[in-house]
N, C-alpha and C positions, 0 to 999 in steps of 0.2 A: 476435377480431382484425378490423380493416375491412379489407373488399376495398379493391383497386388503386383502383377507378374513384373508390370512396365515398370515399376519401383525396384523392383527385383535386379531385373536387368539393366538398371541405370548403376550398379555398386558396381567400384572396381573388386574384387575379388583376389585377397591372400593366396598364397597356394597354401596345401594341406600340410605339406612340413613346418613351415612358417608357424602356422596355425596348433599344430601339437607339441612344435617347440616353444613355444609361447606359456602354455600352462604346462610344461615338464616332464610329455611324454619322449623317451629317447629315442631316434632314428632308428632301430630295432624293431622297433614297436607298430613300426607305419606300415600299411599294405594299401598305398593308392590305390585307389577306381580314378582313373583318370588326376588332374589337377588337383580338383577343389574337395574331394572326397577322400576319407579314406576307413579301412576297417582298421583296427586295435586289438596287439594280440594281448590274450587272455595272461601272458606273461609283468604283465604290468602290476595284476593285482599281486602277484608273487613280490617281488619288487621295492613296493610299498605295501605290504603289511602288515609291518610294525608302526604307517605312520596314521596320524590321529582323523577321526573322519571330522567331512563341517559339517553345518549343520543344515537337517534335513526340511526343506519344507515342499508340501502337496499340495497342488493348485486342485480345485474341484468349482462346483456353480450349484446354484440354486435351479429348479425344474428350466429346461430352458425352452423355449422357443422353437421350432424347426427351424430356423436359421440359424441358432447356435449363439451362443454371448460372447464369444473370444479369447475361450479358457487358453486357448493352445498362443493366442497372442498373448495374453495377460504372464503365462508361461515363459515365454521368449522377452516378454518386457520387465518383467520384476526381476530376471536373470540381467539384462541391461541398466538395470536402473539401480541393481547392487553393485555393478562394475561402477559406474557414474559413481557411488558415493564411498567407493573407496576397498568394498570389497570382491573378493574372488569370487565369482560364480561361474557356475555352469548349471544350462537347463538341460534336459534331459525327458525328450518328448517321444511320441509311438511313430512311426512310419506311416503317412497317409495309404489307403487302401483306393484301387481304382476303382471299387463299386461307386461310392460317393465321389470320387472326380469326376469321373463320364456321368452321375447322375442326376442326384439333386443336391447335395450338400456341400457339394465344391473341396477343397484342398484339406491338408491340415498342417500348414506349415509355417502358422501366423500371416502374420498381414499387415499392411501398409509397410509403418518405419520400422515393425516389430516384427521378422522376419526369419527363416532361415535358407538361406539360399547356397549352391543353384536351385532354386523354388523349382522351374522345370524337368531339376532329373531328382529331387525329394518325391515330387508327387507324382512321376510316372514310375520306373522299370528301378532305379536309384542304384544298390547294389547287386539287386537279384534276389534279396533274400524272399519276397514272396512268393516267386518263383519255385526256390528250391521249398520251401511250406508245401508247395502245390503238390511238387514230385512227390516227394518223399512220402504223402498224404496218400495220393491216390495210386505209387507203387505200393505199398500196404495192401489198398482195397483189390489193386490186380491178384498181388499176391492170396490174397485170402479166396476169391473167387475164383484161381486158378486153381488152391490145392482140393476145393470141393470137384473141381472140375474133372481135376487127375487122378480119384480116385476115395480122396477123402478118408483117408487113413487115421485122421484123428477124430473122429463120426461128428463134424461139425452138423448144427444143425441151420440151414439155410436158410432160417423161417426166424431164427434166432440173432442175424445180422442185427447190428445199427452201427456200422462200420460206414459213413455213404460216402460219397465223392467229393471234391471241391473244384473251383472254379473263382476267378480272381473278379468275375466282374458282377453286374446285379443282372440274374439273369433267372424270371418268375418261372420261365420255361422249364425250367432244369430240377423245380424245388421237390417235383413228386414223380420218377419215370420208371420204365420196367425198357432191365434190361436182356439180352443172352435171346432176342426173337431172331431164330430162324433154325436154333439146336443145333447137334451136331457138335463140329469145330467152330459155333458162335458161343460156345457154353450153355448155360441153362437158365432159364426164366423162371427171375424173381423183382419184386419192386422193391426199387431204392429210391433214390435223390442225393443231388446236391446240395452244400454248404456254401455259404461266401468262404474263400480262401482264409478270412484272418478269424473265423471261425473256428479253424480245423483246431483240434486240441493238440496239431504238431505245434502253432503257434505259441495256444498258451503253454505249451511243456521249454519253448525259445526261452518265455519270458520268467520263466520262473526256472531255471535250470542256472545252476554254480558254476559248473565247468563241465569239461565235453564228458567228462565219466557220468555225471550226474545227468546230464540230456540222455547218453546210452541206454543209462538202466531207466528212466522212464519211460524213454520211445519203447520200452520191451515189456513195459506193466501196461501198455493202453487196453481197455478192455475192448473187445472188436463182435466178440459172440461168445454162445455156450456151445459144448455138445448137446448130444439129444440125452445125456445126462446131467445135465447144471452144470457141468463146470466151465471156467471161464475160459477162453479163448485170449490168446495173447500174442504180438508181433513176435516175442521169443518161438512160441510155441511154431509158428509158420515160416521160422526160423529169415524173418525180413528185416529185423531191426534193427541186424548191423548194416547194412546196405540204406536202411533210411535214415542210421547216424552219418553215415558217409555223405550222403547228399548236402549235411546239415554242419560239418566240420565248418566250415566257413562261418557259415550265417549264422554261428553261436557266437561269433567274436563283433563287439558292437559300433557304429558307426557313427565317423566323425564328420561334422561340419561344423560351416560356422553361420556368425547370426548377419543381419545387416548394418553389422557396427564394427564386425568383425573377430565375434568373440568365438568362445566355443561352445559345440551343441552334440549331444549324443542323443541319436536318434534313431532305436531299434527295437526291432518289433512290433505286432499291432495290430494283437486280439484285441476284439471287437469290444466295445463296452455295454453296451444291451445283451450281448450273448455270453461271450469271457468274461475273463474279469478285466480287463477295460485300462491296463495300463502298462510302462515301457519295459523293458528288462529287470531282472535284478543286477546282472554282470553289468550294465551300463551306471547306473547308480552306484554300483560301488566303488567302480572306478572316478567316475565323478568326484564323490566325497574322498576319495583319497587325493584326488588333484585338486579341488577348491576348498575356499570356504565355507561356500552356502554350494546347495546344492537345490534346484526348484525343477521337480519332478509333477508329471500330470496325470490326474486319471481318469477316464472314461465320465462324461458325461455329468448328473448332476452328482450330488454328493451321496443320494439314498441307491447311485450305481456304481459307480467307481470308485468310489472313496471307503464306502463301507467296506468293497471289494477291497481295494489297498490295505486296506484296515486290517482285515480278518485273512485274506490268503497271502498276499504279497508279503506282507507282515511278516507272516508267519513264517515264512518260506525263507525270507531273507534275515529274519535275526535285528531287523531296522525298524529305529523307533522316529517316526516323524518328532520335530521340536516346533511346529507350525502349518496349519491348513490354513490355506487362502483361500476365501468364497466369493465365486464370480457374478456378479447381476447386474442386471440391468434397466433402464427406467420404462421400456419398450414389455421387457417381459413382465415385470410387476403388472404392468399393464393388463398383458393379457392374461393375469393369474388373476385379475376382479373377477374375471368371467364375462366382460364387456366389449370386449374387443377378440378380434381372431387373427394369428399371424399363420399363413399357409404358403407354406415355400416354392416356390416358382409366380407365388402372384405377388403385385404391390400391395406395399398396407396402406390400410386406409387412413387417409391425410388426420382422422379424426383421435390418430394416433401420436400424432406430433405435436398437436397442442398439449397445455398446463393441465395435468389434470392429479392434484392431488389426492383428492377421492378416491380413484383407481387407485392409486399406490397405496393406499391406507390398507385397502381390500386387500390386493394383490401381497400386501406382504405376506401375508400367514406362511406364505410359501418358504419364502427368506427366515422366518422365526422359525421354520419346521430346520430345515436344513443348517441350519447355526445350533439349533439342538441337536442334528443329528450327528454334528461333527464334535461335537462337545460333549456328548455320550463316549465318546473315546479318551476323552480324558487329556485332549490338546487344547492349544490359543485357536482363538479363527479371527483372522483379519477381514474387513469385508473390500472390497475391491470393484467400485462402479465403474464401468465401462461405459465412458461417458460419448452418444453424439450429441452432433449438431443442434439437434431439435429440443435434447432436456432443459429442464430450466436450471437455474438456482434453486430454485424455490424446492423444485421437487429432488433434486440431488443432497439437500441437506436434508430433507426429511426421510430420505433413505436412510443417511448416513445417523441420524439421530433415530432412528425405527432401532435399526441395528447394534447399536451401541446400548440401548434400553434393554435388548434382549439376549446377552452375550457375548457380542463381541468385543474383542479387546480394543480396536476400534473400524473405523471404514472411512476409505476413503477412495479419490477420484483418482483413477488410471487415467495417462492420455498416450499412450507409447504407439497406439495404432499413428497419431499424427507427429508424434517426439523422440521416439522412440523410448532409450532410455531416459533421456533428460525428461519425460512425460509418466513417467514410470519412478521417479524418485521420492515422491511421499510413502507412495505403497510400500519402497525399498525399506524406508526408513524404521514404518511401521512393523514389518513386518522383522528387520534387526532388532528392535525392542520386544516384539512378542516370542520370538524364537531363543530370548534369553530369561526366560520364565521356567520353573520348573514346572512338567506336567506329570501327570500320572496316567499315563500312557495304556489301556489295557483294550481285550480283546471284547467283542461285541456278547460272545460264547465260546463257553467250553467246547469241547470236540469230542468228549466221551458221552455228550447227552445223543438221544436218537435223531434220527432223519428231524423226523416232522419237527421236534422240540425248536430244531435251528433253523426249520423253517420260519416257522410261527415267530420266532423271535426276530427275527430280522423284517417280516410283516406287518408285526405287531409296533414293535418299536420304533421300526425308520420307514416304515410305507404310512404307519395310521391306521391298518388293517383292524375290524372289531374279526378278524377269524380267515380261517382257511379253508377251500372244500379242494378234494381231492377227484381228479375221471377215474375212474376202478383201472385204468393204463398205468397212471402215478401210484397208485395204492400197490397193482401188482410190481412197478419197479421197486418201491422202499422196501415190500417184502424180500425181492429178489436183492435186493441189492448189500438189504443188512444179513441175508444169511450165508452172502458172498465174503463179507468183514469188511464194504466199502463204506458202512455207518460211522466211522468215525474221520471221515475226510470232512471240510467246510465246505460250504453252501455257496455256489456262484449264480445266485438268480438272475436269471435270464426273462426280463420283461422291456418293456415301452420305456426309452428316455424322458417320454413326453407327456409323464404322468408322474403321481407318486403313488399310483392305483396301477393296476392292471389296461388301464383303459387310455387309451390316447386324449380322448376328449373332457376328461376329468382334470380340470385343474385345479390351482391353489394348493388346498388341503383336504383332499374327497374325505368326506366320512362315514363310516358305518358299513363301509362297505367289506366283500367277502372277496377275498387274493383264492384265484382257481388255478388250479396245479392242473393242466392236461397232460404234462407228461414229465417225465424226470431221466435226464442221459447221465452216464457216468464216465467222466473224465480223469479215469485213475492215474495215468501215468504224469497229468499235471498236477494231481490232489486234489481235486474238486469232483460234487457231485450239483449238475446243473438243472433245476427246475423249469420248464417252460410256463410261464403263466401268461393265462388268457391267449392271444393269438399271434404270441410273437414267432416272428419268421427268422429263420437264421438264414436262409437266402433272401436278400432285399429284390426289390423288382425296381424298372426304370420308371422315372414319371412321363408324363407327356411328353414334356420339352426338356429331356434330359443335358446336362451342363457339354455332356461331349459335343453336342451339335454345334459348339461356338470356336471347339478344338482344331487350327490345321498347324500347317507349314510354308512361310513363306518361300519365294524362288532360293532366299539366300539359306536357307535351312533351320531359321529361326520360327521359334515354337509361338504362335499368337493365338490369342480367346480362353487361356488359361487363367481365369478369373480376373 
């Protein structure tokens, strides 16, 4: 079978005018990156306006795997497999990050037939926009550390930082350091760290920002520190934040390619889904639905991370109401939600995983019945979407599909678009045209005027399974600190494990009875979220053993090989 890349580079390739004249963007509108790319000016939404949006559906997955189920292909394939039966689409996915290409997670740009390509300049450097994330990020933390430096005229308190650094790749080195050794004109010693880059709350402020006024005055409300009086500190106050809108004028306008069918794809931005909230732009989505009919947008990870996230801040932010969640699984993961089997990435799974084993999936569903309630707590359809290999049976693919249908969904059914593309991808299309024309009653998970903890506890209680919460006296003193700041009434971006619906990586299924622990709680004001860390999640990832870059060169002739 051909790798992703060598599929990739086997399509001839539209150019990007071609390609935005195609769905009705006007020549004005273009800012090549070479060929096959290009940015979109924010003039567009101006434009069309007045015209009617399609209709909206969010691709999300059941607890998944460390290898991933193939929400971001099933994304790219239900987007091809509505063009197939007749109607307009456009997907609308995140920007691969290169901690997980160099490391262990590989790309995020689909796969096989179901693709967005150039695959090689998607999942490396693309338009720069993580880049300018990085600048603008860590000109802030210069700036902040310089004016304590130079004199400290607004009596910052230094002790008082959680402003830290960023860095675009996984690097465990970086996660705890002390910097300013040697005094002097080195500055002065205090301990910080770094952040993965799509971490930085410059990101999430990309993806949830209207237009460049709206990115300005956020990047100016991010909280960075107190004085040695409580009060807040802010990129206004350090007077950096028109200098870090300036790095960002670009990289707010969102980014066109196409798929491997040759349709279209927006694809920008790409906060993290364990950390942020875990999904693409608002500006790109809305331009979307004013250019198509359907419009199939992804969010971070399973549905109790990114979707709830979609739900409650995205949501909110953008004034859009999903008409459809798509739920991604698989026969592999049900598997390992019995509790019987272990899939750990970088190693093979065990052959004992490819046989018939209904049993397993009988177990392993609860997981799939959690996550079809959880998306049904909002008050949408959910289609269920298997993501069928080689090795399922029948036997166990209908019994998925009949689990599912028992428990909520409007129906489920088998994707094949990794090997068909969209022609493999047309039942799903179908389905998900008939559930996307249901009325739903669309609401919010919570209020935003109850406190910190309340909207904790509710999103624990309700979409993790949690019987409760404990707090380290670090979280106790942030929610103090934070509600007598007036940041208690922003949403909740909890920050945990993909790979759990518990705090715990190794808790599958449906954990129960267990207690969700808050070690610590950041405030990310100028995107509108306030983000919980629970249990030991790292916002800097670390490499594994055999990290994916080691497969990464360049042949003589300048061609990119070992890229999945």
């Amino acid at each position: 079978m051909q790798r992703d890349l060598e599929i990739a580079q086997s399509i001839p390739l539209i150019s990007i005018n071609e390609l935005a004249s195609k769905i009705g963007i006007n020549e004005h509108e273009i800012e090549p990156y070479g060929k096959y790319k290009a940015k979109i000016s924010l003039s567009l939404l101006e434009r069309l306006k007045n015209k009617q949006n399609g209709k909206y559906i969010v691709v999300t997955a059941i607890t998944p795997t460390p290898l991933g189920e193939g929400k971001t292909l099933t994304t790219i394939g239900l987007s091809l497999g509505l063009n197939k039966i007749g109607k307009k689409a456009i997907s609308c996915i995140r920007q691969p990050s290169l901690g997980p290409v160099f490391g262990i997670k590989g790309g995020a740009a689909g796969g096989g037939r179901s693709q967005v390509i150039p695959m090689e300049d998607v999942n490396l450097h693309f338009t720069g926009d993580v880049h300018s994330v990085e600048a603008a990020h860590n000109l802030c933390a210069a700036f902040l550390d310089n004016h304590i430096h130079k004199g400290n005229s607004l009596n910052i308190d230094p002790q008082s930082i959680v402003w830290r650094r960023v860095a675009g790749v996984n690097d465990r080195f970086l996660r705890e350091i002390i910097i300013g050794l040697g005094g002097g004109e080195n500055g002065f010693l205090r301990e910080t760290g770094f952040d993965i880059s799509e971490a930085s709350e410059v990101m999430a402020i990309l993806a949830l920002s209207k237009n460049l006024m709206d990115l300005r005055e956020r990047l100016g409300r991010i909280f960075l520190a107190t004085t040695y009086e409580g009060k807040p500190i802010t990129p206004n106050n350090i007077q950096v934040a028109g200098a870090m809108a300036v790095l960002l004028k670009d990289t707010i306008k969102p980014n066109l390619v196409q798929t491997t069918e040759g349709t279209a794809s927006f694809m920008h931005t790409g906060p993290f889904g364990n950390i942020a909230h875990g999904n693409s732009s608002i500006l790109a989505d809305q331009m979307a639905l004013k250019l198509a009919d359907y419009v199939v947008t992804e969010s971070g990870f399973g549905a109790d991370l990114g979707a709830e996230k979609f739900m409650d801040i995205k949501c909110r932010y953008s004034g859009l109401k999903p008409d459809c969640a798509v739920l991604v699984c698989s026969v592999r993961a049900l598997k390992m939600h019995s509790g019987h089997f272990q899939v750990i990435a970088g190693k093979p799974l065990g052959q004992e995983l490819f046989k018939e084993n209904t049993r397993a999936i009988e177990e392993g569903s609860c997981n799939l019945k959690k996550q079809i309630q959880n998306i049904k707590t909002f008050g949408i359809p959910v289609i269920v979407s298997v993501n069928r290999f080689e090795s399922d049976t029948d036997k166990e693919i209908e019994l998925i599909k009949q689990i599912a249908k028992d428990n909520g969904a409007e129906d489920a059914v088998v994707n094949l678009c990794y090997l068909h593309g969209g022609e493999g991808a047309k039942d799903l299309a179908f389905a998900v045209a008939k559930a996307s024309e249901k009325t739903n009653n669309f609401n919010f998970l919570y209020p935003l005027d109850i406190p910190i903890k309340e909207k904790i506890e509710t999103i624990a209680v309700k979409i993790y399974g949690a019987k409760s919460v404990s707090y380290h006296p670090m979280a106790e003193k942030k929610i103090k600190q934070y509600t007598g700041l007036g940041f208690d009434k922003l949403p909740i971006c909890m920050a945990k494990t993909h790979l759990s619906l518990s705090h715990d990586p190794a808790l599958k299924g449906v954990p129960k009875d267990f207690i969700l622990p808050i070690r610590d709680i950041r405030a990310s004001v100028g995107a509108g979220f306030i983000y919980p860390l629970c249990g030991k999640m790292q916002t800097m990832p670390g490499l594994p053993s055999t990290p994916c870059g080691e497969k990464v060169d360049i042949d003589k002739d300048g061609k990119i090989v070992g890229l999945f």
